[in-house]
N, C-alpha and C positions, 0 to 999 in steps of 0.2 A: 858610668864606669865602663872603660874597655876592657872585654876579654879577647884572648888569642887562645882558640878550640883548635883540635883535631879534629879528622872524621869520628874516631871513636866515642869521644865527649858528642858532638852530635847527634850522630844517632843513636847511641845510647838513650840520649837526653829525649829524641821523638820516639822511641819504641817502648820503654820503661816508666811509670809512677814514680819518678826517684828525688831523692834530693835536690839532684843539677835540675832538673826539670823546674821543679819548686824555686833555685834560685834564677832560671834565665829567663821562667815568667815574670816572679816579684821583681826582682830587680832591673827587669829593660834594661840589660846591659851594651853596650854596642860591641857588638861581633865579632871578629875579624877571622880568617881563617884562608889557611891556601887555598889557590883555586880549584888543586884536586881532591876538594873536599865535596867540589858538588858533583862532582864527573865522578867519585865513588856512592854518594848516595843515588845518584841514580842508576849506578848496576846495582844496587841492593833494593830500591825502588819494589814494594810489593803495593800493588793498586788495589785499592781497597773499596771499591763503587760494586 
């Protein structure tokens, strides 16, 4: 299955227990999403080591 995400579906999806989480692990869906999707997750990037 392809989805086509935002940033906000994203990281929604890695910071929350949620639904979309629940579906983009079950499902291994194939991703797609614009480029400025990773150049926003990482100004929101909090390192967590």
């Amino acid at each position: 299955m392809k989805l086509v995400v935002d940033a906000n579906v994203v990281i929604s999806a890695l910071i929350a227990d949620s639904k979309t989480r629940e579906l983009i692990v079950t499902l291994e869906p194939d991703l797609t999403t614009p480029e400025f999707v990773y150049e926003e997750r990482e100004l929101h990037r909090v390192d967590r080591r």
